[in-house]
KEBA-695046 format. One record per residue (C-alpha): residue number from 0; residue in one letter; y, x, z. Coordinates in steps of 0.5 Angstrom, whole numbers. Last residue first. Example, Ala and Ser with C-alpha at 12.3 -4.5 7.8 and 13.67 -1.06 7.14 Angstrom:
<tordos>
tordo pos=1&code=S&y=-2&x=27&z=14
tordo pos=0&code=A&y=-9&x=25&z=16
</tordos>
This chain:
<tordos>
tordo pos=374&code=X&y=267&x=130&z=184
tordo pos=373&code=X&y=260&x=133&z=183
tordo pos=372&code=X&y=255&x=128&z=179
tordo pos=371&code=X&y=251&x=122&z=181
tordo pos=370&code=X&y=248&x=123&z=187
tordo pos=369&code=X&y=243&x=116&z=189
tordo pos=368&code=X&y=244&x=113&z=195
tordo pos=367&code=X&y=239&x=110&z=201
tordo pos=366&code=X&y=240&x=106&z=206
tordo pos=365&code=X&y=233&x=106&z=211
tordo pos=364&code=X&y=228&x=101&z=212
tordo pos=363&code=X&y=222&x=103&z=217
tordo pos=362&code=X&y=222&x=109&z=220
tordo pos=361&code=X&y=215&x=110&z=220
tordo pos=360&code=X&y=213&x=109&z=213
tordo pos=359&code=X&y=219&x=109&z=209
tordo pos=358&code=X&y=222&x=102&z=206
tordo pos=357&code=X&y=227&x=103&z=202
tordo pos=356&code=X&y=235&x=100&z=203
tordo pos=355&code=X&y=241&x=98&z=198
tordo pos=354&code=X&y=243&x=103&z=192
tordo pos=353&code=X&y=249&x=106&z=194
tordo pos=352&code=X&y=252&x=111&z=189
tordo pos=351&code=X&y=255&x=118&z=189
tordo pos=350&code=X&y=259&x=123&z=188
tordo pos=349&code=X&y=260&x=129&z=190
tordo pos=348&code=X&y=265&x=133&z=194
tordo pos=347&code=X&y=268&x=129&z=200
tordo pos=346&code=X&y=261&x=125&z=200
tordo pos=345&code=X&y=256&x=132&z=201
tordo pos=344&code=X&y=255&x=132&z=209
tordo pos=343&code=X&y=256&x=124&z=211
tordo pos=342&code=X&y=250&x=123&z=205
tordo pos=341&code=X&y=245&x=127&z=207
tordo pos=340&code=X&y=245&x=124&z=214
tordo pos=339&code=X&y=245&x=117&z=210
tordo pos=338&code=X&y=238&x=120&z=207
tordo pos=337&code=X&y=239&x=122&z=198
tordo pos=336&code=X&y=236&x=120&z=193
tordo pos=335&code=X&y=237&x=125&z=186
tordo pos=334&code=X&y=235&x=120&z=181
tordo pos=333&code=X&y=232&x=122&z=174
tordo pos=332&code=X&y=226&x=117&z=175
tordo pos=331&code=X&y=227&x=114&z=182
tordo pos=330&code=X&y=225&x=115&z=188
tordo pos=329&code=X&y=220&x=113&z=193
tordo pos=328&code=X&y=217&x=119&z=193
tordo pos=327&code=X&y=223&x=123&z=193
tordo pos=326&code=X&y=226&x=120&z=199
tordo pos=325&code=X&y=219&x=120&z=203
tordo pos=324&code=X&y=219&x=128&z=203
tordo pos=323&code=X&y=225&x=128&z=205
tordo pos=322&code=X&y=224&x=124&z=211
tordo pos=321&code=X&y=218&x=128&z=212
tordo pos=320&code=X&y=222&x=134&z=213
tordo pos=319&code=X&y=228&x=131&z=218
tordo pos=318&code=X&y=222&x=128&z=222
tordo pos=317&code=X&y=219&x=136&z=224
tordo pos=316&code=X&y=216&x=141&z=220
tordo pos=315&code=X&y=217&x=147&z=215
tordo pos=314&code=X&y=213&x=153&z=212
tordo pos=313&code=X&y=213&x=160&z=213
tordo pos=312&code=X&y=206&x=161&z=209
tordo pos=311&code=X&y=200&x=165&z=211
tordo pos=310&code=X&y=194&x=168&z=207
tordo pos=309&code=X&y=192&x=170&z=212
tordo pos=308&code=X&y=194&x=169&z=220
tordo pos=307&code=X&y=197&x=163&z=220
tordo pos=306&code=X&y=203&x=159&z=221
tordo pos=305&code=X&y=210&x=162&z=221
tordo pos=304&code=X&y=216&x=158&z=223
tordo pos=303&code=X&y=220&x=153&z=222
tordo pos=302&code=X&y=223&x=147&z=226
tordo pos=301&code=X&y=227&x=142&z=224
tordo pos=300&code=X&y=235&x=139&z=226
tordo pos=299&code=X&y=237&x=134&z=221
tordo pos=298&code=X&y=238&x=133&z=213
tordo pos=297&code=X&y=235&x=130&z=207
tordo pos=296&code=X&y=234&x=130&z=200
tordo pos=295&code=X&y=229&x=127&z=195
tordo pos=294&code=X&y=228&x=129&z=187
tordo pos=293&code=X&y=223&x=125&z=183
tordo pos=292&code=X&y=224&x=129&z=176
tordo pos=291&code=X&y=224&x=127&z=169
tordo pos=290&code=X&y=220&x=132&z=164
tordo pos=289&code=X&y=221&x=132&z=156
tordo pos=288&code=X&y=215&x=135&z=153
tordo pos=287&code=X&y=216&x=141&z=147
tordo pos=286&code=X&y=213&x=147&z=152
tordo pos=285&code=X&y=219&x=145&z=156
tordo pos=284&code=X&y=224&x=140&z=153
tordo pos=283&code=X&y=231&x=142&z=154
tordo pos=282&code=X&y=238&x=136&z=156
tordo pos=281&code=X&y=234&x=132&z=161
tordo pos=280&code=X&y=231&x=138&z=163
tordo pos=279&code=X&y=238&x=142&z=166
tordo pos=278&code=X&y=241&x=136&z=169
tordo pos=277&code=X&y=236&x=135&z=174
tordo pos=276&code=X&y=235&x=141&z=175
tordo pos=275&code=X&y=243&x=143&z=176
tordo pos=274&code=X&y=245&x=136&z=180
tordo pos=273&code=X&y=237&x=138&z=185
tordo pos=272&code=X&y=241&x=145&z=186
tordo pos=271&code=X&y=249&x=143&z=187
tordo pos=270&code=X&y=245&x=137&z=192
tordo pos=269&code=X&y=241&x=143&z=195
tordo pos=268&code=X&y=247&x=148&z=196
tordo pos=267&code=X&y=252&x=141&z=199
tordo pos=266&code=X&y=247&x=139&z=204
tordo pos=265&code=X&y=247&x=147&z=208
tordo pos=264&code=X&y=254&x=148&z=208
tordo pos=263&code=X&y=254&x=150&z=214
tordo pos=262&code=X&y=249&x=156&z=214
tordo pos=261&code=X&y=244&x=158&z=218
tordo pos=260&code=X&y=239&x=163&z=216
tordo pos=259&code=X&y=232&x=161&z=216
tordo pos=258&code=X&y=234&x=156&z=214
tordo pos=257&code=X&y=239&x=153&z=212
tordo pos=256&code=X&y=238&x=150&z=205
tordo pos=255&code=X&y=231&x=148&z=204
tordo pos=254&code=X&y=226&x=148&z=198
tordo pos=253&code=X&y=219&x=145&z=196
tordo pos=252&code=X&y=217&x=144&z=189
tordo pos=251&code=X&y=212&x=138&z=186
tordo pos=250&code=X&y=207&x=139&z=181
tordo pos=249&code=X&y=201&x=141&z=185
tordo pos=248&code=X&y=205&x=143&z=191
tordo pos=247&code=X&y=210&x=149&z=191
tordo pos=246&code=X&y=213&x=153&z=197
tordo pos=245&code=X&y=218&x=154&z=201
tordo pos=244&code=X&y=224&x=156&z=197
tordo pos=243&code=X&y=230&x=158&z=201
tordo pos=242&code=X&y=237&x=157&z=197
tordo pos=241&code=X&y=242&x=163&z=197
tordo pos=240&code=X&y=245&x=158&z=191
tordo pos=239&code=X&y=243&x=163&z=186
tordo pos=238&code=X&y=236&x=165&z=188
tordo pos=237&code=X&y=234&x=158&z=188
tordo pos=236&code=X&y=237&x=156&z=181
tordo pos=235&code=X&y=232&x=162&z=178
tordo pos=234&code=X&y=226&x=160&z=183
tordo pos=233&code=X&y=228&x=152&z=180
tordo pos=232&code=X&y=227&x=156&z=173
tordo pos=231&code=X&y=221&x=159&z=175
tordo pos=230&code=X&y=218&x=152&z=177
tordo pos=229&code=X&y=219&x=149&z=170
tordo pos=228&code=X&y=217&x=155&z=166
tordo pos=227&code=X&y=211&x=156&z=170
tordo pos=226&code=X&y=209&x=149&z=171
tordo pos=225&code=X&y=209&x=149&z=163
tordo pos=224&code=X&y=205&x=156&z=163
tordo pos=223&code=X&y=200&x=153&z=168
tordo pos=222&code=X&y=199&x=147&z=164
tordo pos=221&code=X&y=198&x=150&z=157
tordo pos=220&code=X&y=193&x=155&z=160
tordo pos=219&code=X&y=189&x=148&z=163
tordo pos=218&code=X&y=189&x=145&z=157
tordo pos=217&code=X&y=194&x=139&z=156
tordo pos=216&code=X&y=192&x=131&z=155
tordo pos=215&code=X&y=190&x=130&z=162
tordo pos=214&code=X&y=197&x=134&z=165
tordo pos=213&code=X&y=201&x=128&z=162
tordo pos=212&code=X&y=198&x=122&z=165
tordo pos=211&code=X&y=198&x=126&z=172
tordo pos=210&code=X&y=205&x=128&z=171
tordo pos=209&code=X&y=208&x=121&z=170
tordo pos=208&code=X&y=215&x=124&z=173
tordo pos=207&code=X&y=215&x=131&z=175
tordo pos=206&code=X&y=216&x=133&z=183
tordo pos=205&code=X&y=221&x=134&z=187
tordo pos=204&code=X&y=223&x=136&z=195
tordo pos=203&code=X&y=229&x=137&z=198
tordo pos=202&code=X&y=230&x=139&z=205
tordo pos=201&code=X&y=237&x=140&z=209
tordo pos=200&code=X&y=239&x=143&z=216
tordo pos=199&code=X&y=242&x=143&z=221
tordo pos=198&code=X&y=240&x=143&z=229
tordo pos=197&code=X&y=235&x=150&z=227
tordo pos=196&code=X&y=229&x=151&z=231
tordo pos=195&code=X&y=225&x=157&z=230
tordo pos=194&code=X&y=218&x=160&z=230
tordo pos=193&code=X&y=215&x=167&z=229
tordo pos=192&code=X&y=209&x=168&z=233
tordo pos=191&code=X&y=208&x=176&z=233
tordo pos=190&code=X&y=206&x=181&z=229
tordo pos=189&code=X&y=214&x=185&z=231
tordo pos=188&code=X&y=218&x=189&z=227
tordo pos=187&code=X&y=213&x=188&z=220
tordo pos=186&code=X&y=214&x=180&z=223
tordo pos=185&code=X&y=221&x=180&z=224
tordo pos=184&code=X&y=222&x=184&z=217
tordo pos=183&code=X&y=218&x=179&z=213
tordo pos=182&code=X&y=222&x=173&z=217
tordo pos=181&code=X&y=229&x=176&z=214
tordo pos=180&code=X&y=226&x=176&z=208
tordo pos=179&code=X&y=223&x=170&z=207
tordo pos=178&code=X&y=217&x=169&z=206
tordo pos=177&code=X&y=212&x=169&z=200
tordo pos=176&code=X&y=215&x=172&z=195
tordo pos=175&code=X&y=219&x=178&z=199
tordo pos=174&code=X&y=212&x=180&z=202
tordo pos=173&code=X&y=209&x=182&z=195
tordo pos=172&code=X&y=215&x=185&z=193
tordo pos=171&code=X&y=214&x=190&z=200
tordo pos=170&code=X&y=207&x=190&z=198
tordo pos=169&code=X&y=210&x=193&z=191
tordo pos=168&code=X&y=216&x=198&z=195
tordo pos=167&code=X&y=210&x=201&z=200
tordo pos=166&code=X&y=206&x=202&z=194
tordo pos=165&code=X&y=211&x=205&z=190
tordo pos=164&code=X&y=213&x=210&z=196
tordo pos=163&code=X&y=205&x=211&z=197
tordo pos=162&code=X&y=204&x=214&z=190
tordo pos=161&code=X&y=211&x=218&z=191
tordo pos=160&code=X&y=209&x=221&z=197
tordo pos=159&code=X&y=202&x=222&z=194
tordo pos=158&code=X&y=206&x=226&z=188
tordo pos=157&code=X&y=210&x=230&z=192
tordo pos=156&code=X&y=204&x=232&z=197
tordo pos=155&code=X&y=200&x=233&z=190
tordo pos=154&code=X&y=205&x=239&z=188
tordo pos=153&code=X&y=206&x=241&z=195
tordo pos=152&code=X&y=199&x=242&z=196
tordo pos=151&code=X&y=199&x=245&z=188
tordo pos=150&code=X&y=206&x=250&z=191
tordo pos=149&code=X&y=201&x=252&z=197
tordo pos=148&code=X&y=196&x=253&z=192
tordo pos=147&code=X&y=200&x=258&z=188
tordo pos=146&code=X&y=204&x=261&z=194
tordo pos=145&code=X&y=197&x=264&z=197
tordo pos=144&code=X&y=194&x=267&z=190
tordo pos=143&code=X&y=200&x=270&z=189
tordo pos=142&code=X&y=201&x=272&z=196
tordo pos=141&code=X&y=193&x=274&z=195
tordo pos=140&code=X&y=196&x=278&z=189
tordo pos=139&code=X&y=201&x=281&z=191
tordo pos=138&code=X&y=198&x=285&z=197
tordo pos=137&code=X&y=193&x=287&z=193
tordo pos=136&code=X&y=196&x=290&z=187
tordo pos=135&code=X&y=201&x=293&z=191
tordo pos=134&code=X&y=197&x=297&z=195
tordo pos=133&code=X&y=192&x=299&z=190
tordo pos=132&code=X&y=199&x=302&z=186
tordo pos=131&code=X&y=199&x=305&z=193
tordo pos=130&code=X&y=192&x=307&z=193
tordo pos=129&code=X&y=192&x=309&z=186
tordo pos=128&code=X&y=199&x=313&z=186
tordo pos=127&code=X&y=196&x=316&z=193
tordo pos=126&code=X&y=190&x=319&z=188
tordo pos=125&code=X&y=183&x=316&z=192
tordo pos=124&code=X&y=179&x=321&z=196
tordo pos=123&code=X&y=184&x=320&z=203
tordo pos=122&code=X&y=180&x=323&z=208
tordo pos=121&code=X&y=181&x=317&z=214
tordo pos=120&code=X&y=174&x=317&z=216
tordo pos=119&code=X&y=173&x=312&z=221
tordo pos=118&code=X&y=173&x=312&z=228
tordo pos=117&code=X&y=181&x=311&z=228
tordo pos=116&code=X&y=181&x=305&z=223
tordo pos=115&code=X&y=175&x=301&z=226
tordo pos=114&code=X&y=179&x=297&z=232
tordo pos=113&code=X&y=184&x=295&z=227
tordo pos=112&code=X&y=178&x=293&z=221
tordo pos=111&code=X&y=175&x=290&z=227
tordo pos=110&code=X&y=182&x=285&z=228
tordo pos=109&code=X&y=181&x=284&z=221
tordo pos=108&code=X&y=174&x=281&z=221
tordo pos=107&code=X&y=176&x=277&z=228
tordo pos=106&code=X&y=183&x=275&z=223
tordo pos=105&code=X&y=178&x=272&z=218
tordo pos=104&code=X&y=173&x=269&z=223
tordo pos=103&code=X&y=178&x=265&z=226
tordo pos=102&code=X&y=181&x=262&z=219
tordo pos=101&code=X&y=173&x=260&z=217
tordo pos=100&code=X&y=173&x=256&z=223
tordo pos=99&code=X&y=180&x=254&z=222
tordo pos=98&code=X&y=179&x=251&z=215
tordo pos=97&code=X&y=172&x=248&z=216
tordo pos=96&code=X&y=170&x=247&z=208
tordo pos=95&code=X&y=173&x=242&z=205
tordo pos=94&code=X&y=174&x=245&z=198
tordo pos=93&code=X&y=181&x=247&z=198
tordo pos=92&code=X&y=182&x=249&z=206
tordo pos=91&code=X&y=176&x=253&z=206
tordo pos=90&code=X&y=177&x=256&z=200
tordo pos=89&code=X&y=184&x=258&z=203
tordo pos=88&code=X&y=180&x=260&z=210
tordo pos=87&code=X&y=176&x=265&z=205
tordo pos=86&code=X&y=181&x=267&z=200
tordo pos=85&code=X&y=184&x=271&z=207
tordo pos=84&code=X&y=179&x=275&z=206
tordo pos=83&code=X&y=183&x=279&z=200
tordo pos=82&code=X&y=187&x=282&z=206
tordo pos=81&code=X&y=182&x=286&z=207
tordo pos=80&code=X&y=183&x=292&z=201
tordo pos=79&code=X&y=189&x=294&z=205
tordo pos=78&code=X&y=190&x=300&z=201
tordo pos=77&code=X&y=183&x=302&z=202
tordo pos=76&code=X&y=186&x=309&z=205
tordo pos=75&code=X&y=191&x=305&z=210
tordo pos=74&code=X&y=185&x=300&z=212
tordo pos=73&code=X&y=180&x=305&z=213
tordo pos=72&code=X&y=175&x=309&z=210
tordo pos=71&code=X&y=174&x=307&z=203
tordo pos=70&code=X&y=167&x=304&z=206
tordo pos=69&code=X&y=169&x=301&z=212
tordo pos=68&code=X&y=176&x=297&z=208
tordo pos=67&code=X&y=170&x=296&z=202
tordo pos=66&code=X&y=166&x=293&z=208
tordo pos=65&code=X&y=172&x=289&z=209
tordo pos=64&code=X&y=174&x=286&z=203
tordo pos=63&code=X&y=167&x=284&z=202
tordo pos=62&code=X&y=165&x=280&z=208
tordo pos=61&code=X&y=170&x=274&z=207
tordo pos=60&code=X&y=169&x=273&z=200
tordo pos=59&code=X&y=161&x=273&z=201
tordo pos=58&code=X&y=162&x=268&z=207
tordo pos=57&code=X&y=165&x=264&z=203
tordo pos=56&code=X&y=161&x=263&z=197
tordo pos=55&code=X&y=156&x=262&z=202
tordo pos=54&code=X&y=159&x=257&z=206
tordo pos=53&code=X&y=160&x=253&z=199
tordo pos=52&code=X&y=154&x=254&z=196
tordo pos=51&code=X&y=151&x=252&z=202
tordo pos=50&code=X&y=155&x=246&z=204
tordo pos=49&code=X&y=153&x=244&z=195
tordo pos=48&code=X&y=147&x=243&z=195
tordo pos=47&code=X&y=146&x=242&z=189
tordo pos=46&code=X&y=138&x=245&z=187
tordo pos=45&code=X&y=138&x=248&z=181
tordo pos=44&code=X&y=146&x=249&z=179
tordo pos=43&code=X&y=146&x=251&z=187
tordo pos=42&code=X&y=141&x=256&z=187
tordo pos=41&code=X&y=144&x=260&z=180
tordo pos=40&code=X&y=151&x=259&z=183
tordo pos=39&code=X&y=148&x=263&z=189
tordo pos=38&code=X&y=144&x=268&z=186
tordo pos=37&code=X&y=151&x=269&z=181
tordo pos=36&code=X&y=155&x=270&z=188
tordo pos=35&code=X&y=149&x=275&z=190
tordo pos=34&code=X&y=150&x=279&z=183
tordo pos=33&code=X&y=157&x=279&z=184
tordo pos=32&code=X&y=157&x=281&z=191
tordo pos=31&code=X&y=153&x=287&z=190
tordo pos=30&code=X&y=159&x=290&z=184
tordo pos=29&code=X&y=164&x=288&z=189
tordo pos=28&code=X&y=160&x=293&z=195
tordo pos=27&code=X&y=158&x=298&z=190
tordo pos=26&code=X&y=164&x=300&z=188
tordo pos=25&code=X&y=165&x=303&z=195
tordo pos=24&code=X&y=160&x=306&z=195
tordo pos=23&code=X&y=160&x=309&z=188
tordo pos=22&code=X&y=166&x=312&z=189
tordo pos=21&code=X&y=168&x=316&z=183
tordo pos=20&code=X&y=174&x=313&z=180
tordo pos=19&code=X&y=171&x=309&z=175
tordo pos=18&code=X&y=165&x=307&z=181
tordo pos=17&code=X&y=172&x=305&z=183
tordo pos=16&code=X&y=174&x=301&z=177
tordo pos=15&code=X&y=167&x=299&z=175
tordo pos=14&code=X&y=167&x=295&z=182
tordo pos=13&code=X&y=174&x=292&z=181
tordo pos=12&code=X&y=171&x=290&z=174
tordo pos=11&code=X&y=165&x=287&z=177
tordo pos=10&code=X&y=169&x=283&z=182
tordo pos=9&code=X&y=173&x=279&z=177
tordo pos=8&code=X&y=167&x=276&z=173
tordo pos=7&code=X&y=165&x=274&z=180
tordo pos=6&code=X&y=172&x=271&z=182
tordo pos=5&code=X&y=172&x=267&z=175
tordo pos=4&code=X&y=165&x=266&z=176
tordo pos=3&code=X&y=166&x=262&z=184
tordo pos=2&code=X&y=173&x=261&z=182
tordo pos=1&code=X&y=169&x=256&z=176
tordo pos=0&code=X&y=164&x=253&z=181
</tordos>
């Protein structure tokens, strides 16, 4: 409604300038328009039908320009006066209007002007520095007109290109923290099932000593905040040991070494990771508690993969993580309890102690060690 008034206002100083010049006709033309323009305002602050206000606002700006082009005799004696129905697809463009519809009739109104010109009276009765200061005038001022809303189109291009460019790096952050960045980017390529078998690998599982007991006599907001700083530190060791964390249970941490992305010292990462947590909360309190960690590891041939369609997780299956998960559980306080298969992996660089056999479900009894430091 604004460029409606604007261009109104605009309109009545036009006619004023030619009726200034002696051409009534001509000057009645825009003069008209501000008095049908301001009917259509007045109509659409009643009624608020915007697609006519719209398609009238538009017609009249087509219209104009080339009954004044008619009524000052052509289109060299109108100083190309019809080049401002242009403004027209241009709205179209900038207020949803049907941009080609609008576009198709502007160059039928100056293909008439075209076919009009020679049957016209082609009399000059304007001053020649007015018709080319007119010249001027027009010609520059719908260029001015069109590079000011394509700069504004560009402008809001940028600004959306941006938008969707910080978009695109939060969702691709989003992914990262849920799965690995290798199985992101397979998935992106191709939404497909991801699953893998690997010959060798190692799983660690810990979980805080006595936390059920612990976690009744905290508020939720404290308990959180204490998981948080507990697991943020294993992400951190995590991070730096290229380890992949899998996923958190309740207070219990899962991490695998090895996947998705082989590596031949796959047992080795996850002890100097389970020496550095267990050592780390035995020597600083988290929120002014003392925790001790179960921590259990094991090694061997596992399956990975992507389960799910929300929500979804890249988890692992397969003897080798259950084992593990069974180290942890019949572990000690403060311990890093670790399978034979584990054990044949890391006894050239790491220390450790024998400590007979557990009974794990399914497997029946199993020697077991505890790592005690690096050698």
């Amino acid at each position: 409604m604004f460029s409606s008034v604007l261009i109104g206002g605009a309109a009545v100083l036009w006619g004023s300038l030619y009726l200034a010049l002696g051409e009534p006709l001509a000057a009645s033309i825009p003069l008209s328009y501000s008095a049908l323009s301001a009917i259509s305002i007045g109509l659409f602050a009643r009624h608020t039908r915007y697609r006519l206000f719209r398609s009238s606002q538009l017609a009249l700006t087509l219209i104009l320009p080339f009954l004044l082009s008619v009524a000052l005799g052509g289109l060299a004696n109108s100083s190309a006066v019809v080049v401002w129905s242009f403004t027209s697809p241009l709205g179209a463009l900038v207020f949803g209007g049907r941009a080609k519809l609008w576009f198709g009739a502007f160059l039928s109104v100056v293909v008439a002007a075209g076919v009009l010109e020679p049957i016209l009276d082609n009399e000059q009765t304007l001053p020649t520095g007015v018709v080319v200061v007119f010249f001027v005038l027009n010609l520059s001022a719908v260029a001015a007109i069109t590079f000011i809303l394509m700069q504004y189109f560009t402008s809001q291009r940028e600004s959306a290109f941006n938008l969707l460019s910080n978009e695109q790096e939060r969702s691709e952050a989003l992914l990262l923290n849920i799965l690995p960045k290798q199985i992101a980017e397979a998935l992106k390529q191709s939404p497909t099932t991801i699953a893998d078998y690997f010959e060798g690998a190692s799983v660690l599982f810990a979980d805080v000593v006595a936390f059920t007991p612990m976690s009744a006599q905290m508020t939720p907001t404290e308990l959180v905040e204490l998981l948080n700083e507990v697991f943020t530190y294993f992400d951190r060791v995590a991070d730096e040991l290229g380890i992949e964390k899998i996923k958190t249970i309740g207070d219990a941490y899962m991490a695998a070494a090895g996947v998705p992305a082989p590596r031949a010292d796959h047992a080795q990462a996850l002890t100097r990771m389970a020496l550095r947590v267990r050592d780390h909360f035995a020597a600083n309190t988290v929120k002014g508690q003392q925790l001790a960690f179960r921590i259990g590891i094991n090694s061997g041939p596992l399956v990975a993969g992507v389960i799910g369609t929300r929500k979804f997780i890249y988890d692992l299956w397969g003897d080798a993580v259950n084992t593990a998960s069974r180290m942890e559980s019949h572990g000690s306080q403060g311990a890093v309890q670790i399978t034979r298969a584990t054990y044949e992996l890391i006894e050239g660089e790491f220390e450790c102690e024998p400590k007979g056999t557990v009974v794990v479900k399914g497997k029946g009894d199993m020697e077991v060690w505890h790592v005690v430091r690096a050698r």
